[in-house]
C-alpha positions as CSV (number, residue, x, y, z in Angstrom):
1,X,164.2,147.8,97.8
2,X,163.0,145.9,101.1
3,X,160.0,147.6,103.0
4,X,159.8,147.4,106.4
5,X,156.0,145.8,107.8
6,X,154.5,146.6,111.0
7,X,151.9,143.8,111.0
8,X,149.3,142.2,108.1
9,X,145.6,143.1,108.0
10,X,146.1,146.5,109.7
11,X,142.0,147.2,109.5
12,X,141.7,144.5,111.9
13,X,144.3,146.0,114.5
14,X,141.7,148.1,116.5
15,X,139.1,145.3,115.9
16,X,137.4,142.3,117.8
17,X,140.5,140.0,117.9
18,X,141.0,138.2,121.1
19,X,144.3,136.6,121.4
20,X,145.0,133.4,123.8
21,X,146.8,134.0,126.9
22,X,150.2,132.0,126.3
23,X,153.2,131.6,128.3
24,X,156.5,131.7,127.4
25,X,158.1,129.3,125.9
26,X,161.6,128.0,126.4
27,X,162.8,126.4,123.1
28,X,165.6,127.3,120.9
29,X,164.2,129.2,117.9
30,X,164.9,131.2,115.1
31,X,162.7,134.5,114.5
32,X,161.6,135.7,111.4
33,X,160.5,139.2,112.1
34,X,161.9,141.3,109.4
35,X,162.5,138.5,107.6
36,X,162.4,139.0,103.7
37,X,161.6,135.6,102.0
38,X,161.1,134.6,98.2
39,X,159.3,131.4,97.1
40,X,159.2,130.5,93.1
41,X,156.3,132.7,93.0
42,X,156.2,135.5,94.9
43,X,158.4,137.4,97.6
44,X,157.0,138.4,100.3
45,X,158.0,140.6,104.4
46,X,157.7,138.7,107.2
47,X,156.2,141.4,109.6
48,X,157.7,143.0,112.8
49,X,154.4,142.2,114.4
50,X,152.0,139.6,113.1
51,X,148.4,139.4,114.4
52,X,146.4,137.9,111.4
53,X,147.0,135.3,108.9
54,X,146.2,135.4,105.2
55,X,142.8,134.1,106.2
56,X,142.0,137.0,108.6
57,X,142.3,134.6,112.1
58,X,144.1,135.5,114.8
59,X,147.4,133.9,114.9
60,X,149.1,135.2,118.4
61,X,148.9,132.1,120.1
62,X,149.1,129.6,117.3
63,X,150.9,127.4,115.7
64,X,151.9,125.0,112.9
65,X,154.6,122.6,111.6
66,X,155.8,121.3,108.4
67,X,158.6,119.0,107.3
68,X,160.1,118.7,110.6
69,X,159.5,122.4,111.5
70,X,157.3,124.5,113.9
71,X,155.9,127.9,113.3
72,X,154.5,129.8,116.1
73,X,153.6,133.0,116.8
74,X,154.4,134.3,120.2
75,X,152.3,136.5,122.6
76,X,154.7,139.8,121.3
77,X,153.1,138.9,117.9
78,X,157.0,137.6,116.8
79,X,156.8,134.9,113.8
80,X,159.4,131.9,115.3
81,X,160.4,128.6,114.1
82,X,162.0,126.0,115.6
83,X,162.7,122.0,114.9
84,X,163.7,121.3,118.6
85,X,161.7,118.0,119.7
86,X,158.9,118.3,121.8
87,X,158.5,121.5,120.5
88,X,154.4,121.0,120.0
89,X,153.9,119.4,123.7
90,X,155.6,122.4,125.3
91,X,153.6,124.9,123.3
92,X,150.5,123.3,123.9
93,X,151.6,123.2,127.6
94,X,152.2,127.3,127.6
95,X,148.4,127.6,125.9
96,X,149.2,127.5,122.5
97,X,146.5,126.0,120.0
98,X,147.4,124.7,116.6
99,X,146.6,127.0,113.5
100,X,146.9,128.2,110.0
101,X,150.6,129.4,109.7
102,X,152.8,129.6,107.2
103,X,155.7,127.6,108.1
104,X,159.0,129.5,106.4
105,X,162.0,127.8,104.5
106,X,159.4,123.7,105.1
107,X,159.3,124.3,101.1
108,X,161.7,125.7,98.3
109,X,162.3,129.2,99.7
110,X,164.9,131.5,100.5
111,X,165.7,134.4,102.8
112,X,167.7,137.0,105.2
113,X,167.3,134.2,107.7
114,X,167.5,131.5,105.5
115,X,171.2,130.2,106.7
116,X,169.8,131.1,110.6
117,X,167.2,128.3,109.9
118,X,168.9,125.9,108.0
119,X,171.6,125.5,111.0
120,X,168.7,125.2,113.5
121,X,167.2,122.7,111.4
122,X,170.2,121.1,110.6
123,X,170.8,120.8,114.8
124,X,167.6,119.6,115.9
125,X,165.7,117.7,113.0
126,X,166.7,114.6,111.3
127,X,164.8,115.4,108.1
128,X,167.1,118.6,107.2
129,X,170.1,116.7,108.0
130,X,169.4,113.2,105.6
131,X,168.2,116.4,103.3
132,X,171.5,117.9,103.3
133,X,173.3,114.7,103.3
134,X,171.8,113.8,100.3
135,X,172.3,117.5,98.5
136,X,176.2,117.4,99.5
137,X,176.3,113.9,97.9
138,X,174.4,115.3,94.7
């Protein structure tokens, strides 16, 4: 049965964290909030609210990319992705500073969102597509 999660680390909700002051941002993105993802491995929540990542640093603010796909987490604490190009400059324009994020569906995974993604990705980045391509000819 799927859990519903606030938020990781929740000791360090009431702590010292100081999160960046960041803009919004207009891109076209898919969020993962709620999102409930399985890799080979493990299966995991993508929480409603993320502050922390896996390492204990603050991650509102931040962001990261992976196989043609950006990761950010905005100042609401909501996990988004997006492939749309330019998508780093414009971050780094609204204050956002490159971190450790895990960067969903960039590596065999799949999800709620999965099909969300995969569309976006399939829109905006060139990588999915010639990915596709080849699965369909497969």
């Amino acid at each position: 049965m799927k859990q519903k999660v606030k938020h990781y680390n929740p000791w360090l909700i009431h702590g010292d964290i100081v999160a960046p002051k960041v803009e919004e941002v207009d891109l076209e993105t898919v969020c993962l909030a709620g999102d409930h993802i399985e890799t080979p491995t493990r299966e995991y929540i993508v929480p409603e609210y993320v502050i922390t990542n896996h390492n204990g640093d603050c991650i509102i603010g931040a962001y990261d990319y992976n196989n043609g796909t950006v990761a950010f987490v905005n100042a609401q604490g909501e996990l988004h992705t997006t492939a749309q190009e330019g998508a780093i400059p414009t971050l780094k324009e609204a204050g956002y500073q490159e971190g450790c994020i895990n960067v969903p569906y960039t590596n065999p995974e799949k999800g709620d969102m999965y099909a969300d993604v995969l569309e976006h990705r399939a829109v905006h980045c060139e990588y999915t597509r010639k990915m596709l391509v080849q699965e369909f000819l497969a």
